[in-house]
Each structure stands twice: as C-alpha cells, then as structure tokens.
VEXDREN-2710 file (C-alpha; in Angstrom, 1 decimal):
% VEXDREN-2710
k/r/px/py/pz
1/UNK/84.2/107.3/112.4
2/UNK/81.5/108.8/110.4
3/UNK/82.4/111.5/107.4
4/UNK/80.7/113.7/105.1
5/UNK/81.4/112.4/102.1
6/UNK/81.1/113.7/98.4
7/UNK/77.2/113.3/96.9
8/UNK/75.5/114.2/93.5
9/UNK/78.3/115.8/92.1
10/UNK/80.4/115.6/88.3
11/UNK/84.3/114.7/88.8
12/UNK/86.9/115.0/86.5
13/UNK/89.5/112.8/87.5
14/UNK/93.0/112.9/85.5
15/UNK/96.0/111.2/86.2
16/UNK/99.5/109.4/85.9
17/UNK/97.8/106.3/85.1
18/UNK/95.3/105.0/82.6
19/UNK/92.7/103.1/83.6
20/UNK/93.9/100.2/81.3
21/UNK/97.2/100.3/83.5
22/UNK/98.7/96.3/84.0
23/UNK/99.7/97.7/87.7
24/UNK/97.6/98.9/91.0
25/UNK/96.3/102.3/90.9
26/UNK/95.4/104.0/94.1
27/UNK/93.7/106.8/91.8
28/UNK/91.6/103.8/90.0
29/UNK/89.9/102.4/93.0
30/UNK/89.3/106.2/94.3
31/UNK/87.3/106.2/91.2
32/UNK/85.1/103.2/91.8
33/UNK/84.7/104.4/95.5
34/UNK/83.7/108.1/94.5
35/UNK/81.2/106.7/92.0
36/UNK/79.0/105.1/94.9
37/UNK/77.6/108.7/95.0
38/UNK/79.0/110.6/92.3
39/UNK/79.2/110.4/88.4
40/UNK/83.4/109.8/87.0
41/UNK/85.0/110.8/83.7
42/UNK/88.7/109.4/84.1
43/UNK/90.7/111.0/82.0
44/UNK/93.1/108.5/80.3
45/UNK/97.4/109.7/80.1
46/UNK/97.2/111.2/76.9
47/UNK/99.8/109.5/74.2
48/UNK/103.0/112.0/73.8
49/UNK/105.3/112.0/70.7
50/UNK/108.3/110.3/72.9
51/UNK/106.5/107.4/73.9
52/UNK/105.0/106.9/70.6
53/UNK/108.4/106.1/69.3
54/UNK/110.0/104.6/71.9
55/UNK/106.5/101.9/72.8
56/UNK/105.5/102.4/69.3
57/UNK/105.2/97.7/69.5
58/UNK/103.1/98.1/73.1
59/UNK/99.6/97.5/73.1
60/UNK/98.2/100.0/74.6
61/UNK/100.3/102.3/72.6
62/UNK/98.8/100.9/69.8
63/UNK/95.1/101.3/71.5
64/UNK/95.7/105.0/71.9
65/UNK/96.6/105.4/68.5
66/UNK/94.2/103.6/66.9
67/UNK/91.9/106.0/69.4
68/UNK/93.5/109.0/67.9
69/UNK/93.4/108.3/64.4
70/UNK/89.7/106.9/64.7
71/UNK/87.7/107.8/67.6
72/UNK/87.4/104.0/69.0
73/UNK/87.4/103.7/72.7
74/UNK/87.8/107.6/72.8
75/UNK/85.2/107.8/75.7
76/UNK/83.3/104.4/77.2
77/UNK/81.2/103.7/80.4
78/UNK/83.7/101.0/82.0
79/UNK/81.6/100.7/85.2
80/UNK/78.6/102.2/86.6
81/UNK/78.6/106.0/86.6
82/UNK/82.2/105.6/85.5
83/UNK/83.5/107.0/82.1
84/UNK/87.0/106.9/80.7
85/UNK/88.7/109.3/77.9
86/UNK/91.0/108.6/75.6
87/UNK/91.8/112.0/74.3
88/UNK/92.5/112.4/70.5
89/UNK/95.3/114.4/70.7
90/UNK/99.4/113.8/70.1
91/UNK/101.0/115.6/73.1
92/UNK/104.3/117.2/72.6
93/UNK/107.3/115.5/74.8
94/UNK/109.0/118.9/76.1
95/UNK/110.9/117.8/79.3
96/UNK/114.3/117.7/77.8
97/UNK/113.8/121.3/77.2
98/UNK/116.4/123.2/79.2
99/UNK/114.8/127.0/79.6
100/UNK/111.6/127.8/81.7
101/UNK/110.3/130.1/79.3
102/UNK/110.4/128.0/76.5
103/UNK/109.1/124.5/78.6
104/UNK/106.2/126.5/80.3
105/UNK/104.9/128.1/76.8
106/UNK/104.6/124.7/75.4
107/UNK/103.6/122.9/78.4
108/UNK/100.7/125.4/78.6
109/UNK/99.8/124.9/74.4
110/UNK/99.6/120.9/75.7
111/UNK/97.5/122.0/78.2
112/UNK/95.4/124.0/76.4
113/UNK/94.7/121.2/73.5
114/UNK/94.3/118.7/76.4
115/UNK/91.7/120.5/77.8
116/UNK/90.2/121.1/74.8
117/UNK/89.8/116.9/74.7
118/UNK/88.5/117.0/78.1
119/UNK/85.9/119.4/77.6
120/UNK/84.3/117.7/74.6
121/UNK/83.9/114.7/76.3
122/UNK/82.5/116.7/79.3
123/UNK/79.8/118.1/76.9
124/UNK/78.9/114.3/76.1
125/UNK/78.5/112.9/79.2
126/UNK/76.3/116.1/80.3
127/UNK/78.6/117.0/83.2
128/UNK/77.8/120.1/85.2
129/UNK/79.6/122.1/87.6
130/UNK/82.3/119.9/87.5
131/UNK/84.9/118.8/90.7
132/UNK/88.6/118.3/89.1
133/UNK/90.6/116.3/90.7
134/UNK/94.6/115.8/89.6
135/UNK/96.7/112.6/90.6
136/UNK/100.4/113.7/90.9
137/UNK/100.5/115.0/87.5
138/UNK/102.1/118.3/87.8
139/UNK/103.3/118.9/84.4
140/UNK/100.1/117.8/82.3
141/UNK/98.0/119.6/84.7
142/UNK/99.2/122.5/85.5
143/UNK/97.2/124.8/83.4
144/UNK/94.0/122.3/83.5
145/UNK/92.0/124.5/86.1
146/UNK/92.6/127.5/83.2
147/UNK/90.6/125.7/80.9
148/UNK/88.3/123.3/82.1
149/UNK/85.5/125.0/83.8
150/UNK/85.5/123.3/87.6
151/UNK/84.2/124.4/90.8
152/UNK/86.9/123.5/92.7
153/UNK/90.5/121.8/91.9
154/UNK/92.0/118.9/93.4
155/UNK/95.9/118.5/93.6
156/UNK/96.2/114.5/95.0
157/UNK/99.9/114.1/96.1
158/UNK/101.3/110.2/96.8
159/UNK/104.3/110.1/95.6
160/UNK/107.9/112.6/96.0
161/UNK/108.2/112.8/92.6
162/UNK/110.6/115.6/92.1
163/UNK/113.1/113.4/93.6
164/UNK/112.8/110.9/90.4
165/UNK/115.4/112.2/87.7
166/UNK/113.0/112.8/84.9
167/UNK/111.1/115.5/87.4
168/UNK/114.4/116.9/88.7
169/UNK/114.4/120.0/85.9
170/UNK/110.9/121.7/85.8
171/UNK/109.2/119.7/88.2
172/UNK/110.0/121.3/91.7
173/UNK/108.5/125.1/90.2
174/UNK/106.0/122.9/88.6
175/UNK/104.8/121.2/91.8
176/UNK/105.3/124.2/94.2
177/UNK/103.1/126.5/91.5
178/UNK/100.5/123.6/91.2
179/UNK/99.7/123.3/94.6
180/UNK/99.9/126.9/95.0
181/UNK/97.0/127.3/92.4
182/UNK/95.1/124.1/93.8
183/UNK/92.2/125.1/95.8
184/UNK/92.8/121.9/97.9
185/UNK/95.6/119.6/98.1
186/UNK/95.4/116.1/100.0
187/UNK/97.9/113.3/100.2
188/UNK/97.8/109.4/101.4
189/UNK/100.7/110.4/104.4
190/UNK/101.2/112.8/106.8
191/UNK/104.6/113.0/105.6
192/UNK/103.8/115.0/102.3
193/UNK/100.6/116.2/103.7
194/UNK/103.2/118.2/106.0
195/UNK/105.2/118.4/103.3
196/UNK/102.3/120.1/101.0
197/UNK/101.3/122.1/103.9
198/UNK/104.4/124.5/103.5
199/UNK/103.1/125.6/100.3
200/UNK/99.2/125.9/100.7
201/UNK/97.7/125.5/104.4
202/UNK/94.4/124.2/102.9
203/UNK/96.0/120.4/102.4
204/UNK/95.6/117.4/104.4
205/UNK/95.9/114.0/104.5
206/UNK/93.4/111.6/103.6
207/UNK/95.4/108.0/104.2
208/UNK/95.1/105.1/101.7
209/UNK/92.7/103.1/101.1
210/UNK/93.3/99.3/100.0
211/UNK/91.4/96.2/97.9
212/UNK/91.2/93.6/100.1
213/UNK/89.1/91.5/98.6
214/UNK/91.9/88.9/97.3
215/UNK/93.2/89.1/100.4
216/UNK/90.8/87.7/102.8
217/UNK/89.5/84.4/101.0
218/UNK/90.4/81.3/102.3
219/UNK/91.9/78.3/100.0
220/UNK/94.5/79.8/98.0
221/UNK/96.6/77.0/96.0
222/UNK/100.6/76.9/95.8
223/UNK/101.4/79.1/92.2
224/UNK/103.6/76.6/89.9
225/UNK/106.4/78.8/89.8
226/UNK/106.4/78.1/94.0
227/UNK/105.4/74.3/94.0
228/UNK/109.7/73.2/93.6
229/UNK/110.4/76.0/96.7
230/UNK/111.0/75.0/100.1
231/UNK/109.8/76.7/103.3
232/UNK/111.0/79.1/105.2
233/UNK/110.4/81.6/102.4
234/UNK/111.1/85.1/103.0
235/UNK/108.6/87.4/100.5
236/UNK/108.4/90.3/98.5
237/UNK/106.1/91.3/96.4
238/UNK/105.9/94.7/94.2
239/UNK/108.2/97.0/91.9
240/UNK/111.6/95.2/92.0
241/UNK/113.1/99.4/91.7
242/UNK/116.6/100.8/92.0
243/UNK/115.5/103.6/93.6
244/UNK/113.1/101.9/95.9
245/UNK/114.6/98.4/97.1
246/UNK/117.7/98.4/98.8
247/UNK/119.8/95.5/97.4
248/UNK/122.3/95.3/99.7
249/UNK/119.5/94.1/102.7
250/UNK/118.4/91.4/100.4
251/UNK/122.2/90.3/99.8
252/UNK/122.7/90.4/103.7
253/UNK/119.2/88.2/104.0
254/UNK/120.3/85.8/101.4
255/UNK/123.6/85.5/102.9
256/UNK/122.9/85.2/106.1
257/UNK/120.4/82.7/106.2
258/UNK/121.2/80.4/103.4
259/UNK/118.3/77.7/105.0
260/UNK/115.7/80.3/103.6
261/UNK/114.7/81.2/100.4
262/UNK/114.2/85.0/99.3
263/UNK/111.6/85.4/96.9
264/UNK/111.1/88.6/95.1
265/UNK/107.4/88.7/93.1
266/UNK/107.2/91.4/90.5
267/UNK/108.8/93.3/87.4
268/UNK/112.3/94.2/87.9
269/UNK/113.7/97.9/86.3
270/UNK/116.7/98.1/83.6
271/UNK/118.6/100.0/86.5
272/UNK/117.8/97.6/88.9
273/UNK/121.8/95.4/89.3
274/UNK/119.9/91.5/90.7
275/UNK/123.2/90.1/89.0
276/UNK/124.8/89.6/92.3
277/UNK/121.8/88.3/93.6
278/UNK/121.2/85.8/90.8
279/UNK/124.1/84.0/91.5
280/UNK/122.7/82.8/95.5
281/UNK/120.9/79.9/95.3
282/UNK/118.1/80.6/97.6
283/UNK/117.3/84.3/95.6
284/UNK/114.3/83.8/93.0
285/UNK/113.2/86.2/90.8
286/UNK/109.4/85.4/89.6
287/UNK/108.5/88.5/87.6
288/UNK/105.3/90.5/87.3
289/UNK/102.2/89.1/88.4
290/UNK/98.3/90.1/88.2
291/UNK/97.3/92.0/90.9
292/UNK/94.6/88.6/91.6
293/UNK/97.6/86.7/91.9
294/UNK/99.6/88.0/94.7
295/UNK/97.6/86.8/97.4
296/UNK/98.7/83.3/96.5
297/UNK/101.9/84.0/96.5
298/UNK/101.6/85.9/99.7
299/UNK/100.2/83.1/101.8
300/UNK/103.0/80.8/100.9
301/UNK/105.5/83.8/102.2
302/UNK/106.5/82.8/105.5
303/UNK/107.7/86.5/106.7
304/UNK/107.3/89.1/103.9
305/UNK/109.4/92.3/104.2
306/UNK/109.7/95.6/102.7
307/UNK/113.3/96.2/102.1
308/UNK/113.2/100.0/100.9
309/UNK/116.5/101.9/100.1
310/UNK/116.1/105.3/102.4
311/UNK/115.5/108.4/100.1
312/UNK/113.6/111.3/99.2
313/UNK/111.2/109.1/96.9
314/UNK/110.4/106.0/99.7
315/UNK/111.1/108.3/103.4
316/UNK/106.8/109.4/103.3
317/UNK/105.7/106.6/101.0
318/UNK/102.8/105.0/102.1
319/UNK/103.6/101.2/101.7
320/UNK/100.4/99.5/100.7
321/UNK/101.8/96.2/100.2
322/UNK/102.3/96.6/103.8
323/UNK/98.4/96.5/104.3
324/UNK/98.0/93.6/101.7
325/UNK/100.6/91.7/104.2
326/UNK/99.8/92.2/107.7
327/UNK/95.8/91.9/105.8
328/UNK/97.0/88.4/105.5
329/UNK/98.0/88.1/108.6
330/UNK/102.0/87.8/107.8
331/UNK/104.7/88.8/109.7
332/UNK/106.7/92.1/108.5
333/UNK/109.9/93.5/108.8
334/UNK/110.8/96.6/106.8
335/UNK/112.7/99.6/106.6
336/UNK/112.0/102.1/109.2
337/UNK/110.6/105.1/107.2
338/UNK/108.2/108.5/107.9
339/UNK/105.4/106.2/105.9
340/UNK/106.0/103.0/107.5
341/UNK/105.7/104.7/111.4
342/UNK/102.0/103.9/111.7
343/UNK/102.6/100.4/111.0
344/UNK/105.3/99.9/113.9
345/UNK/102.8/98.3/116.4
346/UNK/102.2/95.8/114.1
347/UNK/105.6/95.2/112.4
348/UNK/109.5/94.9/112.5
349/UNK/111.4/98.4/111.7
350/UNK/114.9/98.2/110.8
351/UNK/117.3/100.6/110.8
352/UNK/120.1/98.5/108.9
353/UNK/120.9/95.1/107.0
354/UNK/122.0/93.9/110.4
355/UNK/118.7/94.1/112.2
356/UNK/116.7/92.5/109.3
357/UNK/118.2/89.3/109.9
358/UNK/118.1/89.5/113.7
359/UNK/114.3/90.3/113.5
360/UNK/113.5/87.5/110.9
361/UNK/115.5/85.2/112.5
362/UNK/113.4/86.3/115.9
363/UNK/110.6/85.3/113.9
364/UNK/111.9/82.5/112.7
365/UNK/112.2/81.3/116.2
366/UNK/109.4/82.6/117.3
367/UNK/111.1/84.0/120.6
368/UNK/108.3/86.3/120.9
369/UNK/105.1/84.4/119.5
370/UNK/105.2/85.9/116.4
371/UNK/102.5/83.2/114.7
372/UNK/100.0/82.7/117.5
373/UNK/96.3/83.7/116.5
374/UNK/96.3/86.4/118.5
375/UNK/98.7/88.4/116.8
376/UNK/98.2/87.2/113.7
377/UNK/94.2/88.8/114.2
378/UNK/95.6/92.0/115.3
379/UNK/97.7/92.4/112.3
380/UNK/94.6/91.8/110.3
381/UNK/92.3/93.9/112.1
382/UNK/94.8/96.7/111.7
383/UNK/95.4/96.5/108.4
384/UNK/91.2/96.1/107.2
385/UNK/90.9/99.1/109.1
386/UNK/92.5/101.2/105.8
387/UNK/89.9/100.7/103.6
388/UNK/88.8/103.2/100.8
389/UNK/85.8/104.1/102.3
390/UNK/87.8/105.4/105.0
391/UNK/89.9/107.1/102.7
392/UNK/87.3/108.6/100.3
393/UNK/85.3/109.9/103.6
394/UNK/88.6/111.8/105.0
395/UNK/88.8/113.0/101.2
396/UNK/85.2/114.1/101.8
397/UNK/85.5/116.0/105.4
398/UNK/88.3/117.9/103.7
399/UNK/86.6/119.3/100.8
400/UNK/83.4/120.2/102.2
401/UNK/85.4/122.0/105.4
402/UNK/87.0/123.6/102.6
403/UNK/83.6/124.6/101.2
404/UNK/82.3/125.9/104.4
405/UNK/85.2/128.0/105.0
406/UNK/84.9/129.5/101.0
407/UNK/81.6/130.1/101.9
408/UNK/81.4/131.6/105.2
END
C-alpha cells in the first residue's frame, strides 16, 4: 500500500524509555525509521529524585548523573539525523502525592523545567517548527505542548497503562486530559485506538512495526545454556511479568506434558511467584537476554507460546514477540486476546489452560500439518508483512489527513 509519509520536518520525540534502554523499544526504532526523511532529537527519561536513590549503584543511573552534574553525553548525534538528550535537570518524584491540586502544580513546575531542557537543546540542534511527538508518557508530558513551541502534538498510546498500580491514582485524569489536548493520538492496536477514540475522534491506529533482521538469517548455533536441553521444547521468550504471564498455564503445560521441556527466556519480576515452577524438572528459567540473541533461542523452540494472564494491561496489547515467532516460522499458541485477533489465521488461540495443551499436543502430533513448508511460509509471510515502514507510513497518512482537515 503506498502512504504519505512524514518529509523535511524537525521531531521531538520523548518517551518512557531512553535510548540507552537494555530492552526493545518500539519508540526507538520509530526513531530510526522517521529519520529516513526527517531530523530526531529523542529526548532521554529524565532522572527523578526516587530513582536516584533507589538505582543510585545502576549504570545508567550513574550516566545520567554524571550528565547532570557535568554536561557529558547531555545531547549526542547517535545515528544519522538522530540526536538524543539527556536533560540536566533532577525531576521531582510526586506520584505518591495523594491530592490533585497539589500533584498537578508540581507535575506542571517538572514540566515546565523539563521543557526548559528540551528547548535548549532544540536551539542547538537548529530545529524549526518542530513535530512533538509523546510515547505513553502522560505524566512527564502533560504540560509539554505548553512550553515547547511545536506545530502539532503527538500522544502515541501502546500500552493500558492506567491499569498498572503506580498509574492507578493520577493517571486515568492524566491520560483522558492528555489526549484531550493532543492534536492527534495514534496507537499500535485497534483496541486502544477504539479505546482513544472515546476521548478525541482525531486518533487512529497505526499497527507495529518489527526488526526482523535477526530473525531471518539462516545458521543460528545452539546457545550454551540450551546445548544439555532435550527436544520437544516448548518456548517463551520476553518479560517473565506477574501481571502479564499467566502462571497457572505454564504449570498446566509443565504438568501435563512432562516429555517436554518449558523454557522461559527473559528477566523475571520480584512479583513474579516461579517457585512452584522451579520445582518441575522440565521448567527452565534462562534470564534476560540481548535482544541479538533471541533468535537463537527461538529457532531451537519447537512451539513458542504466548501464555498472557487476561486483563486490562495485556486484553489490546499488541504482542510483538508474536511477529518475531511466526517471522521464524514457529508454531504459536497463545492467549486469545483483543491484540492477538489478527494473528488467529496463523496461530493457536486458547481460551483456557486446558486448550493449550490440547493444541500443542496437536502440534506435537502434527494432526494437522503444522510443520510442512507451506505453512511454515505463510506464517512468515504474515508476519514480514508488519514492518516499520508500514507502520511509520500509517503514522504518516494520519497526520497529514489531520493537516488537511486543520487546513481546509
């Protein structure tokens, strides 16, 4: 499909997550798509007075610090026409502040020191009429398009994040009034583009792009921590979550098909209970990997699944490990979800514990040629079909139909 996409124009982009961040970032590789055509300033997550203390021994903690106290790093070319800020400024940690009044006067004096950040670095790189766009930070940026000077504003929506606990006390007036403001709003599923669309009619979705470069090589070798597994493995790979896996499926899986072994790939929470799980013998726990990495690990998966726990946060999540799977050509069975719909041509929805194991078990057996070429190609070709071209140019027909219409 051709698009109109965004040309010859300055974007501010600020976000949840640094460009320095040891995890995917949907918002990051928006960034190095937009900057085909456009120039980027990506506004690093500002160090707050909480997190100072309580990661005071991190890294990057220490980078940011070392940024506030002496200007190093505070605003580098990273890739072509691609700038990131660290902003020199100590933001105040007000969530735990109980009354509106008070949380919204101090939320707007961070916002108004932040932007003061933003705009000297803005002055630097010689940006003009500027494009701001905001990733899912509606606390931090509430009060941005008050101070920056920006054409238009951006409100990027990928996550239900007022359904997380730390969001559960400003963040529903907070997000509501943000995408009230927001001269656009756009989201990576029709689920909260729907769900966005109740508060400002100008937002739509723009679906998700994915990297599929380490996905589509050839030769991958066994990872050491895999060598001493045997086959049939039954893969995961991601955030090992409480409020996004569902442990008692992966119980039920272990349990039920004790010739197999369940492998789970990536960092596991403090609220996440694998105790239970730890104890079955065919249940490993490999930790975090490099993003690179997890195509290795992925080709040695004989099924891969996406065991999500049903809730506000996961129901219109759009699963991209699902892509990086069925990329690989991999059978999938998951939970059946408002994000996961789109996938169900391709995939295995469950509605229970019950019908994971019958469909990997299907598999398994191949009852219904699960691992011919055939299918295995169509799974592919679906999934290389969500690229973030694709995405960026759906970003693009929204905001210059927005344009059109502001003009007109």
């Amino acid at each position: 499909m051709k698009h109109q996409f965004i040309k010859g124009r300055d974007i501010v982009m600020f976000s949840f997550q640094s460009w320095d961040s040891d995890i995917g970032s949907n918002f990051k590789d928006m960034a190095l798509e937009l900057a085909r055509n456009n120039r980027i300033l990506f506004i690093n997550r500002a160090l707050d007075r909480k997190s100072l203390w309580s990661r005071r021994k991190d890294p990057v903690t220490q980078s940011r610090l070392d940024s506030i106290k002496t200007g190093k790093g505070e605003l580098e070319l990273v890739a072509p026409n691609i700038w990131v800020h660290n902003p020199r400024i100590l933001m105040e940690s007000i969530n735990s502040i109980p009354f509106a009044g008070l949380h919204d006067w101090l939320n707007k004096w961070n916002g108004k020191r932040l932007a003061a950040e933003i705009n000297k670095a803005i002055v630097r790189t010689g940006f003009r009429d500027t494009l701001l766009i905001n990733d899912n930070d509606f606390i931090r940026g509430f009060y941005l398009k008050d101070y920056i000077p920006c054409t238009e504003y951006i409100f990027y929506i990928r996550d239900y994040m007022i359904a997380v606990d730390f969001f559960k006390k400003h963040g529903p007036r907070l997000e509501r009034g943000l995408m009230v403001r927001a001269d656009l709003v756009v989201a990576n599923s029709e689920y909260l583009a729907g769900y966005a669309r109740k508060v400002n009619p100008q937002s739509f979705y723009i679906g998700q792009g994915c990297d599929f470069s380490p996905f589509v090589r050839e030769n991958y070798p066994v990872p050491d921590d895999l060598q001493t597994i045997p086959h049939p493995i039954i893969g995961y790979t991601g955030f090992v979550s409480a409020w996004r896996i569902d442990t008692a499926i992966l119980e039920h899986i272990a349990t039920s098909l004790p010739a197999c072994q369940l492998v789970l790939v990536g960092p596991v929470d403090w609220m996440f209970k694998k105790e239970a799980l730890e104890r079955l013998p065919n249940v490993h726990f490999l930790g975090g990997k490099p993003p690179a990495a997890l195509a290795g690990y992925i080709n040695q998966f004989d099924i891969c699944i996406n065991p999500q726990i049903v809730n506000d946060i996961t129901r219109g999540n759009y699963p991209r490990k699902a892509d990086e799977y069925l990329a690989m050509g991999k059978p999938l069975v998951a939970t059946r979800t408002e994000g996961m719909k789109m996938f169900e041509a391709c995939c295995f929805l469950c509605d229970n514990k019950e019908e994971y194991v019958e469909k990997i078990q299907c598999i398994l057996d191949d009852t219904q040629n699960q691992n011919n070429d055939t299918i295995k190609e169509a799974r592919r070709e679906f999934a290389l079909s969500h690229t973030w071209e694709e995405s960026i140019g759906m970003l693009g027909d929204a905001y210059h139909a927005f344009v059109q219409r502001k003009t007109s």
